[in-house]
C-alpha positions as CSV (number, residue, x, y, z in Angstrom):
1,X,102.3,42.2,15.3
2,X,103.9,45.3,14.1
3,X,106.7,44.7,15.5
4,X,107.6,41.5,14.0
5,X,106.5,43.3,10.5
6,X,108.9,45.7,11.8
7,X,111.5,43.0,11.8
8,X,111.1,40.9,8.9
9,X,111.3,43.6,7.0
10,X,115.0,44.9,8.6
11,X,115.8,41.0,8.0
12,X,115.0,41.1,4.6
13,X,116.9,44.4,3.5
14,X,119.9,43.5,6.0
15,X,120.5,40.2,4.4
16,X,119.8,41.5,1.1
17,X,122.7,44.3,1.9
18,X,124.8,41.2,3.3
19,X,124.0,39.2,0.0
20,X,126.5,42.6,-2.0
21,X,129.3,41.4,-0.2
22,X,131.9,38.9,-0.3
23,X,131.6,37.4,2.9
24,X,127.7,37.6,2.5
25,X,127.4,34.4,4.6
26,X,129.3,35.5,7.6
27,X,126.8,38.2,7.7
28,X,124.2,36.2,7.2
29,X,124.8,34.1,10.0
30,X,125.2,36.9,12.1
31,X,122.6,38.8,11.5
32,X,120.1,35.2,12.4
33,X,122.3,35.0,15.8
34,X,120.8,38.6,16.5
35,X,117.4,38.2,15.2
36,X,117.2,34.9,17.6
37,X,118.3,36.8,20.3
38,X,116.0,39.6,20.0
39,X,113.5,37.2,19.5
40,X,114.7,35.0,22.9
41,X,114.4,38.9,24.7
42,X,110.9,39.4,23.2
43,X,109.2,36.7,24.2
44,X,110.9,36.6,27.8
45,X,109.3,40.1,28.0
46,X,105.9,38.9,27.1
47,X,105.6,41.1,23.8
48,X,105.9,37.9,21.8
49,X,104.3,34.6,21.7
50,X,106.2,31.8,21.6
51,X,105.0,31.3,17.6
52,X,106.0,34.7,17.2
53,X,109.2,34.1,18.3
54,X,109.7,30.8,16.3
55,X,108.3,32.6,12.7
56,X,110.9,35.3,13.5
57,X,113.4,33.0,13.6
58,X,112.3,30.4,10.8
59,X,111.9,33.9,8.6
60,X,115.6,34.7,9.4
61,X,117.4,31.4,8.7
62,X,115.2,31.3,5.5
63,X,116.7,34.7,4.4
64,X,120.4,33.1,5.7
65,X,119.9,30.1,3.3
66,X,118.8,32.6,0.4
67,X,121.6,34.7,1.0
68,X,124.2,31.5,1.0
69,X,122.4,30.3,-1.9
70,X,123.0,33.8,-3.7
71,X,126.7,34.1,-2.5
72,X,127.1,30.5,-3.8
73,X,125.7,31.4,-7.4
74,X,128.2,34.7,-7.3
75,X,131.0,32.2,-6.4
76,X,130.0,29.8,-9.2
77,X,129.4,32.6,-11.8
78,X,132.6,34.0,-11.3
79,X,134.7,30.6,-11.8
80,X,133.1,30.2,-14.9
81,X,133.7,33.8,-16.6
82,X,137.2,32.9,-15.4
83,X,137.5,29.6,-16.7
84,X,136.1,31.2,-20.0
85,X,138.3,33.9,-20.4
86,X,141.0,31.7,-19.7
87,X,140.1,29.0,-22.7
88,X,139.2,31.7,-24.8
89,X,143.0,33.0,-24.7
């Protein structure tokens, strides 16, 4: 159980790291590719259940869809302070 504490919490600040950079998505992906596999690896070595390894995962891709949502937002932000600059000129 402390293990996938352990995890979740790397998850969490990784993506929220990932979210600080422009291709926050890519990373976001990536980093619920690895957390899948190490999930896959844990339970084949019996130090996970089967739930275990599907809440790992399910907590990952929710951090991926916050992160997209977030790098989404940033994207629409910035049009908008452009677009109002712009008119404002």
């Amino acid at each position: 159980m402390k293990k996938i504490i352990a995890m979740s919490s790397a998850i969490a600040l990784g993506l929220g790291l990932a979210a600080c950079d422009s291709g926050a998505e890519d990373a976001a992906e990536e980093q619920t590719e690895v957390v899948e596999e190490q999930a896959d690896t844990m339970e084949d070595a019996g130090q996970i259940t089967d739930e275990q390894a599907d809440a790992m995962v399910d907590q990952a891709e929710t951090a991926e869809d916050t992160a997209e949502e977030g790098a989404e937002a940033g994207a629409t932000t910035e049009t908008t302070t452009e677009t109002t600059t712009e008119e404002t000129m």
